[in-house]
VEXDREN-2710 file (C-alpha; in Angstrom, 1 decimal):
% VEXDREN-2710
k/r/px/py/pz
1/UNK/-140.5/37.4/31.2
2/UNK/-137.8/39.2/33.1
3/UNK/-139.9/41.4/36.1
4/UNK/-142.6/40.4/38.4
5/UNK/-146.0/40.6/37.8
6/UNK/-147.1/44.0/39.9
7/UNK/-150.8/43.8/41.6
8/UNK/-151.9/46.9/42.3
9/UNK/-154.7/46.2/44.6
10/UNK/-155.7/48.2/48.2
11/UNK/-157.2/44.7/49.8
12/UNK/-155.1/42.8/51.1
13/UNK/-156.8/39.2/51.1
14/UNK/-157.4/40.1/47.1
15/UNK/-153.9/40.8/46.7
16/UNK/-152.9/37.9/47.8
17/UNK/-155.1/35.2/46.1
18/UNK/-153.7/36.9/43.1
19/UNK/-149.9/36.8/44.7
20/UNK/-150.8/33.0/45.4
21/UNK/-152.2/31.6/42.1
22/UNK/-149.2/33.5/39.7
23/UNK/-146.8/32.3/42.4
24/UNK/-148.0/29.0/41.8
25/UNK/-148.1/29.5/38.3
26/UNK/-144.5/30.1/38.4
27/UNK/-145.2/33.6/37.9
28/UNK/-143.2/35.7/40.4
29/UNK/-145.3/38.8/41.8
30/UNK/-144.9/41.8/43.8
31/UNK/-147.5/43.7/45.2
32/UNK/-148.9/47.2/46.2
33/UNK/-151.7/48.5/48.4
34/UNK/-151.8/52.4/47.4
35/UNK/-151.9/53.7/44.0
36/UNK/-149.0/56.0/44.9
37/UNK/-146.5/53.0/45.6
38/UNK/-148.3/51.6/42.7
39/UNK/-147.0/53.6/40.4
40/UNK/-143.7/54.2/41.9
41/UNK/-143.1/50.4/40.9
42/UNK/-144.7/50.6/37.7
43/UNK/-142.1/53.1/36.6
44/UNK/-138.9/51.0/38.5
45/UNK/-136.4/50.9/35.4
46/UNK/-134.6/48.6/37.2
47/UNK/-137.0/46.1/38.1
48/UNK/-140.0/46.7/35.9
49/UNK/-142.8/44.6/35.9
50/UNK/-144.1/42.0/33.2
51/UNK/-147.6/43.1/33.6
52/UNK/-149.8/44.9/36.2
53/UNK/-152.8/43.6/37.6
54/UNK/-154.7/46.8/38.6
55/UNK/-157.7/47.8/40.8
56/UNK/-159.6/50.7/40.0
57/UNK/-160.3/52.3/43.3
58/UNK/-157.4/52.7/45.3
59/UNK/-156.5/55.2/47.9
60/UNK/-154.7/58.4/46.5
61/UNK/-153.8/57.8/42.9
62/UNK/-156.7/55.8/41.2
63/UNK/-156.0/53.0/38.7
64/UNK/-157.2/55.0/36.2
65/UNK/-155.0/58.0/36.7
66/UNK/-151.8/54.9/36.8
67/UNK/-153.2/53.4/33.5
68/UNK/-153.2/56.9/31.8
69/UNK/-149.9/57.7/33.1
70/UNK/-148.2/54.6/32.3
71/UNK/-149.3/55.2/28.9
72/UNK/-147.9/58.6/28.6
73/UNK/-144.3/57.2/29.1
74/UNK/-142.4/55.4/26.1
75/UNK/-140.5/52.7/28.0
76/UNK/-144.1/51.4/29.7
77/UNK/-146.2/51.7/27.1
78/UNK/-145.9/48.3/26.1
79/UNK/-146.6/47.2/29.0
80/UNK/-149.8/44.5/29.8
81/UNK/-152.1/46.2/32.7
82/UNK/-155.1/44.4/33.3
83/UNK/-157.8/46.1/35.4
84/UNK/-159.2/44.0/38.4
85/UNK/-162.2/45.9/39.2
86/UNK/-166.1/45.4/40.9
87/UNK/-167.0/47.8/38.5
88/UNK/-169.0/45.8/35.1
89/UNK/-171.4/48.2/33.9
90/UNK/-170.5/48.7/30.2
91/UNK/-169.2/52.3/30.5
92/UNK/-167.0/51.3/32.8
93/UNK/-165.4/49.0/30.3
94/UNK/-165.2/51.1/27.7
95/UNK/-163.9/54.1/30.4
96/UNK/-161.1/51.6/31.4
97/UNK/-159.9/50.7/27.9
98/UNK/-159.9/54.4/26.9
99/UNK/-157.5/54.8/29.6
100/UNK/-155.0/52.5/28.0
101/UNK/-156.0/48.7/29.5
102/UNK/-155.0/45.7/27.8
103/UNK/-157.6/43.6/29.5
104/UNK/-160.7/44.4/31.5
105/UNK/-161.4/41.8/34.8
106/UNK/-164.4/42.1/37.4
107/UNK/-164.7/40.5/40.5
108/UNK/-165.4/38.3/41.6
109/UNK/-163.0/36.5/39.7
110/UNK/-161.4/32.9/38.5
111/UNK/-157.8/33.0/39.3
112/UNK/-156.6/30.9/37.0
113/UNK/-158.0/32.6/34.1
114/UNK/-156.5/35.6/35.3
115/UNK/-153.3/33.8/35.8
116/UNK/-153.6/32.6/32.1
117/UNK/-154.9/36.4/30.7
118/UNK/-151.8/37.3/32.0
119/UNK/-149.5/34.7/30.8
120/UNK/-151.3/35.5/27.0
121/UNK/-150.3/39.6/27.9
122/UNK/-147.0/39.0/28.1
123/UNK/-145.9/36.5/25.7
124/UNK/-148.0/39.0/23.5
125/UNK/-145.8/42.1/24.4
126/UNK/-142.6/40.0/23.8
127/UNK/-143.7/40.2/20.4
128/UNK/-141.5/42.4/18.7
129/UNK/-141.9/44.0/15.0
130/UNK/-140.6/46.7/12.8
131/UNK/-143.7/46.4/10.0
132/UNK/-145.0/49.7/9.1
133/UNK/-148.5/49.6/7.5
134/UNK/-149.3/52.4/5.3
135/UNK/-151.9/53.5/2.7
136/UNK/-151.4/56.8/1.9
137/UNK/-153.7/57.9/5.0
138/UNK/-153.6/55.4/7.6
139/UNK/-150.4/54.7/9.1
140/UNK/-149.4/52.6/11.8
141/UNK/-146.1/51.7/13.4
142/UNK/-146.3/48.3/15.1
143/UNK/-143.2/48.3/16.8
144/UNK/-143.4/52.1/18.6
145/UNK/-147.3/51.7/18.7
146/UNK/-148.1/54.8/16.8
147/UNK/-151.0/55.4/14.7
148/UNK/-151.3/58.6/12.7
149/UNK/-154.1/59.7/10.2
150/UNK/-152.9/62.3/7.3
151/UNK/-149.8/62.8/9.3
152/UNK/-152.1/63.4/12.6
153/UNK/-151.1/61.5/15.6
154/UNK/-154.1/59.2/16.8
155/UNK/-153.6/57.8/20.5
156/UNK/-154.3/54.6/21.0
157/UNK/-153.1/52.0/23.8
158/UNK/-153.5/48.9/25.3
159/UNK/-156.6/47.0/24.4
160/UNK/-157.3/49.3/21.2
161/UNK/-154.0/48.8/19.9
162/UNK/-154.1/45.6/19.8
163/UNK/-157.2/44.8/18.2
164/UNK/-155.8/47.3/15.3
165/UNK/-152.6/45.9/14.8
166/UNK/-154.6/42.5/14.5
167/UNK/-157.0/43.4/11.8
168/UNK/-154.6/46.0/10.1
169/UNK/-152.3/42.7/9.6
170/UNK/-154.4/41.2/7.6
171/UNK/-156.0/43.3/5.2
172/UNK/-159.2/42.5/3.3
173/UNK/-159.1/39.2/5.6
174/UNK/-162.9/38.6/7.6
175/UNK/-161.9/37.8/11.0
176/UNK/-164.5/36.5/13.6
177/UNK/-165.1/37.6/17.2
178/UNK/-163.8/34.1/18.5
179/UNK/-160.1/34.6/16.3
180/UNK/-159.7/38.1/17.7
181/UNK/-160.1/36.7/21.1
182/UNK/-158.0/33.7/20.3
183/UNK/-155.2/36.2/19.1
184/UNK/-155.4/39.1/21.4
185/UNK/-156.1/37.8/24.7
186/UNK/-155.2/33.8/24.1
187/UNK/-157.3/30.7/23.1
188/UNK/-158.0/30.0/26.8
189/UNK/-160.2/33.3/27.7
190/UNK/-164.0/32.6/27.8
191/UNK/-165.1/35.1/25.2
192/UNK/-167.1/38.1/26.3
193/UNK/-169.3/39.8/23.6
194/UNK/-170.2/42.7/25.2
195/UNK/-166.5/43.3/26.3
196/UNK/-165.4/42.6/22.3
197/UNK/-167.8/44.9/20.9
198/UNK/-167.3/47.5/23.0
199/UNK/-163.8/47.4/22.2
200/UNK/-164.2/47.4/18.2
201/UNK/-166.9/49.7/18.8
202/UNK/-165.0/52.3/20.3
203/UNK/-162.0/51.6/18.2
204/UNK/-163.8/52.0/15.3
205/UNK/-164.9/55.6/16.5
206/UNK/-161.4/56.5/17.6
207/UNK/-160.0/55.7/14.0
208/UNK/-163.4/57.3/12.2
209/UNK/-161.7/60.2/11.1
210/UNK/-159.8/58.3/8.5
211/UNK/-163.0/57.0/7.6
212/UNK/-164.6/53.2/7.8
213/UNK/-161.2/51.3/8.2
214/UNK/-162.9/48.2/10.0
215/UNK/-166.2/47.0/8.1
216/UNK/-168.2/44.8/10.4
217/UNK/-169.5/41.6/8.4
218/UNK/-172.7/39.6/9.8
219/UNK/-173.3/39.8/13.3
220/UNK/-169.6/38.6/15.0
221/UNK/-166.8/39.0/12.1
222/UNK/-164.6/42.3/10.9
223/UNK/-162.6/43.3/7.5
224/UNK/-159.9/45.8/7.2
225/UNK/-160.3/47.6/4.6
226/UNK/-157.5/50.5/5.0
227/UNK/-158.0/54.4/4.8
228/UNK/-161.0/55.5/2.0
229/UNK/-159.7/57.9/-0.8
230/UNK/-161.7/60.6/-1.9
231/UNK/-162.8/59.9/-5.2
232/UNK/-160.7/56.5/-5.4
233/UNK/-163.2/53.9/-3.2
234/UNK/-161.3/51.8/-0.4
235/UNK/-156.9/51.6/-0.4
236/UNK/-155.9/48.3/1.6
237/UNK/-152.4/47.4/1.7
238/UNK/-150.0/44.9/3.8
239/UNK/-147.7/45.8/6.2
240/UNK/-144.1/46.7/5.5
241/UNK/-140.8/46.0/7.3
242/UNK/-140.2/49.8/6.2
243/UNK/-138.8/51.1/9.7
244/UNK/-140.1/54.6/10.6
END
């Protein structure tokens, strides 16, 4: 990790339990009460931050509007944000991820499970790779975070992502609720079902129009199964180090 961790958060005594615990995690932080100086520091090339920890409702720019912006830009799109919200109804979730979250937090909240969600985030987006998968229909570029569909670009960020590149990895593979968990957010986060299948859920919808690429199997396990041909059943094929 080379930048701070930036909390974006408009109460002050919540910003700084959270400054506290990464600080004493030996994660340095920075933080910012307003979404405007927010996202100033979000986009700071010369100090960017190793992850944001972001509230939803801030004065002036909300946390959405930051999310979606950040997500818009190529040099912070690979960046971890991690909403820090009260708000837990479901469609809030799945409202957050859509705007490009890695990670989806309500309050009140453990600190050190946020300090270790974040720790997982970042050692995740150190993760470089130039693997291209490709199956005629579905491709997707790991290492620029593109996804297109018959040469359409798909958006996806954050969270959704994520849980693609995962499954898309390992083609034809089941893998359960718990291992995508384990591998997207870290071994130490307390699965959350709801949270998990609102994700795939809304992935899987995103991604429909190249047809059923992630089969559910039983009640808490997925498959890849690659782009459906017409006429030719299911394609599934490995990842590439093809570059773009």
């Amino acid at each position: 990790m080379t930048g701070p961790v930036l909390i974006i958060e408009d109460d002050p005594d919540i910003a700084e339990i959270l400054r506290f615990g990464l600080e004493n995690a030996s994660l340095s932080a920075r933080v910012a009460l307003t979404g405007e100086e927010g996202l100033s520091a979000s986009l700071d090339k010369k100090n960017p931050p190793a992850a944001i920890l972001l509230d939803q409702l801030l004065p002036g720019i909300s946390g959405g509007e930051i999310c979606r912006r950040l997500r818009l830009e190529v040099y912070t799109r690979r960046i971890p944000i991690i909403m820090v919200t009260a708000k837990s109804a479901e469609k809030d979730i799945s409202a957050g991820l859509d705007m490009g979250a890695d990670d989806y937090i309500t309050k009140p909240f453990v600190v050190c499970e946020v300090v270790e969600r974040v720790r997982s985030l970042i050692q995740r987006a150190c993760l470089t790779t130039s693997a291209i998968y490709d199956d005629g229909h579905l491709r997707i570029d790991f290492g620029q975070m593109l996804v297109f569909c018959n040469g359409r670009p798909i958006r996806l960020a954050g969270l959704d992502f994520a849980l693609l590149a995962e499954l898309a990895a390992h083609p034809g593979e089941v893998t359960t609720r718990q291992q995508l968990v384990d591998q997207v957010w870290g071994p130490s986060h307390r699965a959350d079902a709801r949270a998990m299948n609102v994700t795939v859920r809304r992935l899987r919808s995103i991604i429909g129009i190249c047809g059923d690429v992630i089969e559910p199997v039983g009640g808490s396990s997925y498959r890849f199964v690659g782009a459906r041909q017409s006429g030719n059943g299911v394609t599934a094929g490995r990842p590439d180090e093809r570059s773009g």
